[in-house]
matplotlib code that plots the C-alpha trace (Angstrom):
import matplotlib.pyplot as plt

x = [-17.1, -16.0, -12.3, -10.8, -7.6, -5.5, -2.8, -0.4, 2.8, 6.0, 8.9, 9.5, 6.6, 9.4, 11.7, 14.7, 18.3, 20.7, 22.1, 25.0, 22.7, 22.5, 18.7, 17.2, 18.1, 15.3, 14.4, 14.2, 10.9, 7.0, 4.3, 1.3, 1.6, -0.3, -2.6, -5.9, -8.1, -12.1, -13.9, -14.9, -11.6, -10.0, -11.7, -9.2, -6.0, -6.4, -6.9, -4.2, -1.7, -2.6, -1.3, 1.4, 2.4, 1.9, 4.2, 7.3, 7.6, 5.9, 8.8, 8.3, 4.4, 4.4, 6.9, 5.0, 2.2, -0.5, -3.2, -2.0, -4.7, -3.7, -0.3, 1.9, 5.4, 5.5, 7.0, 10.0, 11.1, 10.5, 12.3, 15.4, 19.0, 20.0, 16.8, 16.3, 20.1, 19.9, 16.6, 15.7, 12.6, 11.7, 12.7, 10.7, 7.8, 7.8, 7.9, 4.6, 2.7, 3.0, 2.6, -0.9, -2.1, -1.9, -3.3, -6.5, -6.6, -5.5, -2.6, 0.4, 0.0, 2.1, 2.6, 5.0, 7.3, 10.8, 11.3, 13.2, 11.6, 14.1, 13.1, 11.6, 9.3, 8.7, 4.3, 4.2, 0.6, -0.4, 2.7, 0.2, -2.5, -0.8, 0.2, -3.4, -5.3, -2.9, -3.7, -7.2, -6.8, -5.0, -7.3, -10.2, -8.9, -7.8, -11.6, -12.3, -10.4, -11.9, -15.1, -17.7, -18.6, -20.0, -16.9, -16.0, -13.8, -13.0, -10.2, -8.6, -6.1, -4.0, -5.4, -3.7, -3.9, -4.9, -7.9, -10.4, -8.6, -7.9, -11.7, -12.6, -10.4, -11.6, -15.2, -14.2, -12.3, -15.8, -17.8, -16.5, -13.6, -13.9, -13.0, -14.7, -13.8, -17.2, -15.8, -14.5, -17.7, -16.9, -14.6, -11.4, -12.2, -9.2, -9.0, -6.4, -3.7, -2.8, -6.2, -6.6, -4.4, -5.2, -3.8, -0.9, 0.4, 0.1, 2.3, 4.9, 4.6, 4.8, 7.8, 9.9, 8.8, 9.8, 13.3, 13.4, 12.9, 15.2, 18.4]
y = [-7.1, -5.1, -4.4, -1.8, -2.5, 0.4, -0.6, 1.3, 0.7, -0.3, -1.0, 0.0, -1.3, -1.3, -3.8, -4.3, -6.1, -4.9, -2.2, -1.3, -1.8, 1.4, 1.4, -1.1, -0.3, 1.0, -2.0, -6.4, -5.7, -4.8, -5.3, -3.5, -2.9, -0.8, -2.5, -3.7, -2.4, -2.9, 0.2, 0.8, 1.8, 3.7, 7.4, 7.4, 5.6, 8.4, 11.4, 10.0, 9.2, 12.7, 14.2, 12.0, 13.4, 17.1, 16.9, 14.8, 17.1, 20.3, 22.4, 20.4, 21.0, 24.9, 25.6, 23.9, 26.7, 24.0, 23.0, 20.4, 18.3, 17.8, 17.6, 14.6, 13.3, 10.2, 7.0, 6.5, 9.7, 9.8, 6.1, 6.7, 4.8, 8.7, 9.6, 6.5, 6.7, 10.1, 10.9, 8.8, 10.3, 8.7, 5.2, 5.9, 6.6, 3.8, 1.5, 3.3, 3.1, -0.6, -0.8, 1.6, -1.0, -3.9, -2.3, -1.2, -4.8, -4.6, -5.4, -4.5, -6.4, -6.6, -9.0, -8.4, -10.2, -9.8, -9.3, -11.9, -11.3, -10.0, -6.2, -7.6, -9.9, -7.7, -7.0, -4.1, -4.3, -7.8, -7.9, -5.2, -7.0, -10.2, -8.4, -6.9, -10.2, -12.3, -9.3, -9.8, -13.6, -13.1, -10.6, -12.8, -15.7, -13.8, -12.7, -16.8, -17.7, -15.5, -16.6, -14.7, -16.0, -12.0, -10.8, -8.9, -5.9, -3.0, -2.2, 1.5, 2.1, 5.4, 6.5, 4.8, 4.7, 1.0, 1.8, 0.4, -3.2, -3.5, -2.9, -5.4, -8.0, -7.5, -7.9, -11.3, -12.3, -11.8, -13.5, -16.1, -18.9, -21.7, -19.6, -16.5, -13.8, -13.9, -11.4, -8.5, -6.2, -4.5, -3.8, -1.2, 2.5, 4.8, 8.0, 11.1, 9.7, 13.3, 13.8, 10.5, 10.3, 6.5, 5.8, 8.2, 6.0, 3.0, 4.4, 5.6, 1.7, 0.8, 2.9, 0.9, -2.2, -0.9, -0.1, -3.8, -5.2, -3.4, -4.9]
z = [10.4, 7.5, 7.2, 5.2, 3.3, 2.1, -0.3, -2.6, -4.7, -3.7, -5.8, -9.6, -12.4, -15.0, -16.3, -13.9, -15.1, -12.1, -9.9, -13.2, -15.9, -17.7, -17.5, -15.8, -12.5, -10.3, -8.1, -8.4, -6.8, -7.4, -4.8, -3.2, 0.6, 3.4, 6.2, 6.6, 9.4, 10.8, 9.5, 13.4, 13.4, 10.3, 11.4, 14.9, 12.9, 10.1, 13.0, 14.6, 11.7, 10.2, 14.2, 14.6, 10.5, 11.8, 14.6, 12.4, 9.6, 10.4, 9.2, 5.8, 5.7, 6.8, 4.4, 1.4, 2.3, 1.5, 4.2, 6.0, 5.7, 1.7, 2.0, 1.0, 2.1, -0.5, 1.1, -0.8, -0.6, 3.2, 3.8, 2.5, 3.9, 4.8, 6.4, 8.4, 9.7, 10.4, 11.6, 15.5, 15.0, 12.1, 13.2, 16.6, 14.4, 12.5, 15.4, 16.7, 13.8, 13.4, 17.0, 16.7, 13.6, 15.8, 18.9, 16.9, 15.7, 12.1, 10.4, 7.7, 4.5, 1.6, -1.5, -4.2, -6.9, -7.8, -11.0, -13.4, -17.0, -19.5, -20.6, -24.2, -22.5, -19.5, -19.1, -16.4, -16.8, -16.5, -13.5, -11.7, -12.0, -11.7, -7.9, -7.1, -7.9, -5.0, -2.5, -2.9, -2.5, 0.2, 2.1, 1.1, 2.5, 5.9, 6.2, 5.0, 8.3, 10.9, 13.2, 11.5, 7.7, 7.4, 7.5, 4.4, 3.2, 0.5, -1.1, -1.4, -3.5, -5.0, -8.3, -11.1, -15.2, -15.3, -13.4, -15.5, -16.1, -12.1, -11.4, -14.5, -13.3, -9.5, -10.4, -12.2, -9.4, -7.4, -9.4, -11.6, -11.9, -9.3, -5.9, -6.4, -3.8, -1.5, 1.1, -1.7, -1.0, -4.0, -6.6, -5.5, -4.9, -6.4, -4.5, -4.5, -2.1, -0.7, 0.5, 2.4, 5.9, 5.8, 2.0, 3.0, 5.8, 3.6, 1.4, 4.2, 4.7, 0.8, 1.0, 3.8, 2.5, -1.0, 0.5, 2.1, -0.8, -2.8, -0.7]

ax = plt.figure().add_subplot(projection="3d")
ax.plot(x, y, z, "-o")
ax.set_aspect("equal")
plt.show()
């Protein structure tokens, strides 16, 4: 079986020193999250995540005057303490989409670090890759554990600056050092988040587990 894992950011990249610091402020945490998923069944999750997004904020979507199909309510501005207190729908939602994951036999996954470095000796870019390296290991290990040694799975993630590094590293996470990752069919595909229903609800889920984290 091959299993499709959509992941995308949650948390802040950038140094963080507390809630009053001046600057540093943003969130303690950085992680990846989203779900992983059989590829039998992404087509009907994304049809049906893509409905289910239609119906919750179709005032937002006709207003926008874009084609529904490309438009994007990010995460984190969608998960906020005032939305999710406010809105019943939105909470009712969230219980059905974890509820439709685990129904169609996949699962939510996240993996993430809080923050400690000082802002000096704080490496955004080795802490992403530091991040994406232990959700590969992670997923790999997942596909190690299940009945079929076939089992493998591709990573999808939201287009991203360090593109280049996060598809170098992945390839020598594949293929070298003493556990190479046998089940990673290939190294991640980056794609336009808005016009991807599936990478758009693993970011409505980056952006509740971002929150989470945050507290």
């Amino acid at each position: 079986m091959t299993y499709f894992a959509y992941l995308d950011e949650f948390g802040h990249i950038g140094p963080y020193v507390s809630r009053t610091d001046s600057r540093y402020k943003d969130s303690p945490v950085f992680g990846l999250a989203g779900f992983v998923m059989s590829a039998a069944e992404v087509r009907g999750f994304g049809t049906w995540f893509f409905q289910r997004k239609c119906e919750m904020l179709d005032f937002e979507i006709r207003r926008s005057g874009e084609h529904s199909a490309v438009w994007e309510k990010k995460g984190a501005s969608l998960f906020t303490v005032a939305n999710v207190t406010r809105y019943r729908v939105l909470r009712q939602f969230t219980n059905r989409l974890f509820n439709k994951i685990e129904r169609l036999g996949g699962f939510v996954f996240y993996v993430g670090l809080r923050k400690t470095a000082a802002p000096v000796a704080h490496r955004p870019n080795r802490l992403y890759v530091r991040v994406f390296l232990e959700a590969i290991k992670r997923i790999d290990e997942f596909c190690e554990e299940e009945d079929d040694p076939q089992d493998s799975f591709v990573v999808i993630l939201d287009e991203h600056d360090q593109r280049a590094a996060l598809i170098t590293e992945a390839g020598r996470s594949m293929y070298g050092g003493k556990e190479p990752r046998r089940h990673l069919n290939e190294p991640p595909f980056h794609v336009e988040s808005h016009r991807y229903q599936t990478l758009q609800a693993a970011d409505w889920i980056a952006g509740l587990v971002g929150r989470l984290g945050a507290v």
